[in-house]
C-alpha positions in Angstrom: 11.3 -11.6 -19.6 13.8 -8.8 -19.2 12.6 -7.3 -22.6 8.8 -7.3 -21.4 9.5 -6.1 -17.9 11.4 -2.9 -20.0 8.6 -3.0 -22.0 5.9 -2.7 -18.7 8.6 -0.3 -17.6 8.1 2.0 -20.2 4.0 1.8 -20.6 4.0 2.9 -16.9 6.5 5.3 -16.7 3.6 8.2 -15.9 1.9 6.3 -13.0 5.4 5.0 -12.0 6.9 8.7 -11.8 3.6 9.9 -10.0 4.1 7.8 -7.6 7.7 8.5 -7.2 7.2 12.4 -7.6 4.6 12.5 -5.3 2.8 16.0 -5.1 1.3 16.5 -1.5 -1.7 18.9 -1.1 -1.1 21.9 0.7 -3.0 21.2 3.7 -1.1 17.6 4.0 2.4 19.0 4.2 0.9 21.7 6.9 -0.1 18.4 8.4 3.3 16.2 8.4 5.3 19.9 9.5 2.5 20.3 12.5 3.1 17.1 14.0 7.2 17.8 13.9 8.4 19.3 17.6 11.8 20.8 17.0 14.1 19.2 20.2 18.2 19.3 19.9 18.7 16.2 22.7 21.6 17.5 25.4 22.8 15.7 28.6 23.3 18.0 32.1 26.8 18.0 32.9 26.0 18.5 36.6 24.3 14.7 36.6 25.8 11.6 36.9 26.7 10.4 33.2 24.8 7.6 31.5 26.0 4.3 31.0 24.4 3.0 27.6 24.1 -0.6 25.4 23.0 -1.5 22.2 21.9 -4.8 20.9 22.0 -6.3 16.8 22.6 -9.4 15.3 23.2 -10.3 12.0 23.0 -13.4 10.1 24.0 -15.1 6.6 24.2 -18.7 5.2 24.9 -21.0 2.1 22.6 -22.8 1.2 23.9 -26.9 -0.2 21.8 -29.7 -2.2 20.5 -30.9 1.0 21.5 -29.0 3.7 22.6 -25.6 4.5 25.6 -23.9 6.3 25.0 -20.4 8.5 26.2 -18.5 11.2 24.6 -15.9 13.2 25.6 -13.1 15.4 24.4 -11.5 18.6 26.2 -8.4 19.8 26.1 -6.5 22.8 27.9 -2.9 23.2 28.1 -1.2 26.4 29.2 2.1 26.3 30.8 3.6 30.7 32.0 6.9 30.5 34.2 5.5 33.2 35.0 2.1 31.9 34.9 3.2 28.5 33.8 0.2 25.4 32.7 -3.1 26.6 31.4 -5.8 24.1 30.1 -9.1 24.2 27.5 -11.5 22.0 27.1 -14.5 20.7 27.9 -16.6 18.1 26.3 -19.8 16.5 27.3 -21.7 13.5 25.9 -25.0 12.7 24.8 -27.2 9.9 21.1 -27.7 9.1 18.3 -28.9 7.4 15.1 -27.0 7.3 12.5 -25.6 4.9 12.3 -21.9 5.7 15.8 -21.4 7.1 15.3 -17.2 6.2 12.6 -17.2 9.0 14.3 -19.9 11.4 17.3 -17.7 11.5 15.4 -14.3 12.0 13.2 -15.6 14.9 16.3 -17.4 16.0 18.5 -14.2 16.0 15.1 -12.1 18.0 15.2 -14.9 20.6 18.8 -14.7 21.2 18.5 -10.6 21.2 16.0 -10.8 23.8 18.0 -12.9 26.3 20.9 -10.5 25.7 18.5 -8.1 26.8 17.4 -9.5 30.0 21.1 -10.6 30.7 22.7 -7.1 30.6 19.6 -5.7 31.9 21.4 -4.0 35.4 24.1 -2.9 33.1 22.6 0.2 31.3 21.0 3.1 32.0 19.2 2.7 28.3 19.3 0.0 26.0 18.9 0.3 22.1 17.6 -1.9 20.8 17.4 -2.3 16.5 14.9 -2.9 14.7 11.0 -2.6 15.8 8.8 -4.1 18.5 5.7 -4.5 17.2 7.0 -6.3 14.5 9.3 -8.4 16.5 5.9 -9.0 18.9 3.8 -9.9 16.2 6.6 -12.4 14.4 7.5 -14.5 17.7 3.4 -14.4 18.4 2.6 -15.8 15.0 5.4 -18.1 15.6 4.1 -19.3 19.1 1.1 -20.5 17.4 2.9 -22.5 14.7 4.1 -25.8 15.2 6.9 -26.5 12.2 10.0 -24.9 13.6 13.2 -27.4 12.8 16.0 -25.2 14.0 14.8 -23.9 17.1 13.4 -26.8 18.4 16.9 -28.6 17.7 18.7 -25.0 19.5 16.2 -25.8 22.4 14.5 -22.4 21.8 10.2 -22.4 22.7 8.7 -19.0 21.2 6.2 -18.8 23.4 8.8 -18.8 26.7 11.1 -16.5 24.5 7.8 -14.2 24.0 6.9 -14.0 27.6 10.4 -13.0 28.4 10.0 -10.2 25.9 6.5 -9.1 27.5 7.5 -9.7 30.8 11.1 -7.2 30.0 9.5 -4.7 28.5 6.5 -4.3 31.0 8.7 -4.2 34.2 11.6 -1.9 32.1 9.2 0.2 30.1 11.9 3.3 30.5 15.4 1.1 30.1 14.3 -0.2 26.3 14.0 1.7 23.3 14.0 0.3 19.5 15.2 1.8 16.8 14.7 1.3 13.2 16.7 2.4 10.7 14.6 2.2 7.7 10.8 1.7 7.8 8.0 1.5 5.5 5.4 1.7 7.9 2.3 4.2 7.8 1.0 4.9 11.3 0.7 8.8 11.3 -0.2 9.6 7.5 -1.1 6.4 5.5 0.1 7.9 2.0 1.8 6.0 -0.5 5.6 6.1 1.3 6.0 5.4 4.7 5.7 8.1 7.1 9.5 8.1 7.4 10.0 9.6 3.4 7.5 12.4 4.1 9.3 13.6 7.9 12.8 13.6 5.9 11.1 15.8 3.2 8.9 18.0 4.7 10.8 19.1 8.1 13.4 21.2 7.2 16.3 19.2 8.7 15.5 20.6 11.9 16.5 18.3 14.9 13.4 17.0 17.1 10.9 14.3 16.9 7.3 14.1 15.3 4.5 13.7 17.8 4.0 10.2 19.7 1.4 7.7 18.2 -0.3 5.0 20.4 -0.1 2.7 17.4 -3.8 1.7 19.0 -4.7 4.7 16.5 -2.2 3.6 13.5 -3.5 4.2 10.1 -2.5 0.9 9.8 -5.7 -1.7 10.6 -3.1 -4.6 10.9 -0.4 -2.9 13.3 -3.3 -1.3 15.1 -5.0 -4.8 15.9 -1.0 -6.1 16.6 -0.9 -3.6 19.8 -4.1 -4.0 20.7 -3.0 -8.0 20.8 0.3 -6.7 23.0 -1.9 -4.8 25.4 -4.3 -7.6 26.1 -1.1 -9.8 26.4 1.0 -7.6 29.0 -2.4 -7.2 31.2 -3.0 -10.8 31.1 0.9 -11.2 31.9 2.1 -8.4 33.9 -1.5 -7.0 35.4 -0.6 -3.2 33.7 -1.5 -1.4 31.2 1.3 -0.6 28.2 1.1 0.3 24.7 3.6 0.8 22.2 4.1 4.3 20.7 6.2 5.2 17.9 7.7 8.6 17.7 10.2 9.8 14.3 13.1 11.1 15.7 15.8 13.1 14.1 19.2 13.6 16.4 21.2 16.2 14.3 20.3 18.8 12.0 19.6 17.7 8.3 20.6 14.0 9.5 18.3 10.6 8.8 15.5 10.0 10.5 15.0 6.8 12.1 11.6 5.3 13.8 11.7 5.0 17.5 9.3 2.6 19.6 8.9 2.8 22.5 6.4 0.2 25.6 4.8 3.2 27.3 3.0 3.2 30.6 -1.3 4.8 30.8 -1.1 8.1 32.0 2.5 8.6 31.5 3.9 11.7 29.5 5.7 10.4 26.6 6.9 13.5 25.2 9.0 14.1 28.6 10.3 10.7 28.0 11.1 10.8 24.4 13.3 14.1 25.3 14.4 12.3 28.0 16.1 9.4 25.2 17.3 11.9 22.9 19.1 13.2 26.4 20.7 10.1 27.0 22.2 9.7 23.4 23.2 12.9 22.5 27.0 12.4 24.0 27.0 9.1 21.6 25.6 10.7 18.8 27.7 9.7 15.3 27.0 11.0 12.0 23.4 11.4 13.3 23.1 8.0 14.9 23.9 6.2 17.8 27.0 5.2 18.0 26.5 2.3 20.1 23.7 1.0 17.4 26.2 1.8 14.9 28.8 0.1 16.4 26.9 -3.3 17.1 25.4 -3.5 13.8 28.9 -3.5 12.4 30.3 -6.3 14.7 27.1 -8.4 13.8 27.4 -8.1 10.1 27.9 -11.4 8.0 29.3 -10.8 4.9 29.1 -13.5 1.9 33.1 -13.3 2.7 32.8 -14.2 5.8 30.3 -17.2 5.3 32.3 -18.3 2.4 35.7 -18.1 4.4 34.0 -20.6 6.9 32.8 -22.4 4.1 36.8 -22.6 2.7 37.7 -23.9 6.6 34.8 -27.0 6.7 36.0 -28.4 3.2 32.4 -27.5 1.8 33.3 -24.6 -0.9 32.7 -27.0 -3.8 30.0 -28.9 -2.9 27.0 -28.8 -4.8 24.9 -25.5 -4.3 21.4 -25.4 -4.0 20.4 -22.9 -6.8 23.0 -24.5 -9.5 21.3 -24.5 -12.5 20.6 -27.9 -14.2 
């Protein structure tokens, strides 16, 4: 199959490269370069410094004829200019036995990263959260409605408590929580063929700042659109106000990454004050053009296949029969 995959490979190339060498009218790169609002974030010395925390997880497993061996981490960074690091999580490692284990373990991971959230809630200025909220609304949603869920219901976890927590958080805290995503494919602002993320690196110059705030109400995306829509009905029916989510693209440092930032905003409030407001707040922790305290959590929370295998070395269970040995 390798030979007729090079073979497709090679018939394609043209509509392949197109893709990949996109050529953007004109009028479209005016577009993407009009919606970008240069901002370099910087915190008032004369005001009390922020404390801030950051939330990740990470998880990893080996998977056994019959059963399979994970663990999973939940890490919480809180960064005192008086106190200076302080970090805490979770950690879980059991043996199981489910059919979808990938999808177990990620809604298991968002519903421990949510009570992290509520428990270190009074302990932050800010909290960063990683990763995105409409997607993590829209997974524990869809999995409130499902009924096949091995490993949390053996962890005690109901998505539809976990869920409310997250609505409930969010609504009362709209200005503590912000998520950030690292990579994204998603096309709210432009809908072209690469995520909006590939054309703001490209077409902004490298100048510091963030790209105009989308309601994702008026994504480009039918399915995302619908997803907040969902939220909004939700948080009224929940809470009794009225939030949406808006995503902003924000770059921290000059010719640095740019990273997705969502954010649960309240009707009527100016979300341009508050995204400079965020860049503010993270500008003394800015590393390499990230958060440090993001950057710092994600790499307590990493699993490695080291690790897992080193815990598989410690339970005896290195040799037993893999799942994917061939026959």
């Amino acid at each position: 199959m390798l030979t007729k995959a090079l073979d497709v490979a090679i018939s394609a190339f043209g509509s392949l490269r197109g893709k990949i060498d996109e050529v953007l009218a004109i009028d479209s790169i005016a577009k993407i370069r009009n919606l970008w609002i240069p901002y370099k974030g910087s915190r008032n010395p004369y005001l009390k410094p922020y404390t801030i925390a950051a939330i990740d997880s990470g998880f990893n497993y080996n998977e056994y004829r019959g059963y399979a061996l994970y663990v999973l981490n939940v890490v919480d960074v809180i960064i005192d200019s008086f106190m200076g690091e302080k970090i805490d999580g979770y950690v879980d490692i059991d043996i199981i036995s489910c059919s979808n284990i990938e999808n177990e373990l990620s809604l298991l991971s968002m519903s421990m990263e949510i009570k992290t959230m509520v428990r270190i809630l009074n302990m932050a200025d800010i909290i960063l959260m990683d990763g995105s909220l409409i997607a993590m609304f829209s997974k524990l949603r869809r999995a409130s409605l499902e009924d096949d869920h091995e490993l949390l219901e053996a962890k005690g976890v109901n998505t539809s408590q976990i869920l409310k927590e997250l609505i409930y958080t969010v609504s009362i805290y709209p200005k503590k929580i912000v998520f950030i995503s690292k990579n994204s494919n998603a096309k709210d602002a432009f809908g072209f063929i690469k995520g909006d993320i590939y054309y703001f690196e490209r077409y902004t110059d490298g100048l510091p700042g963030y790209s105009k705030p989308i309601s994702l109400i008026h994504s480009k995306h039918l399915g995302i659109s619908i997803a907040n829509r969902a939220f909004r009905h939700i948080v009224k029916n929940i809470v009794g106000t009225d939030i949406s989510i808006v995503v902003s693209y924000v770059r921290f440092e000059p010719f640095s990454r740019i990273y997705r930032l969502e954010i649960p905003v309240e009707a009527g409030e100016d979300v341009d004050t508050r995204i400079r407001y965020i860049m503010d707040v993270v500008s003394d922790f800015i590393v390499a053009g990230y958060p440090y305290p993001l950057m710092r959590a994600d790499q307590i929370a990493k699993i490695g296949l080291e690790d897992i295998n080193r815990i598989s070395s410690i339970l005896g269970i290195s040799y037993d029969p893999r799942a994917r040995e061939p026959l």
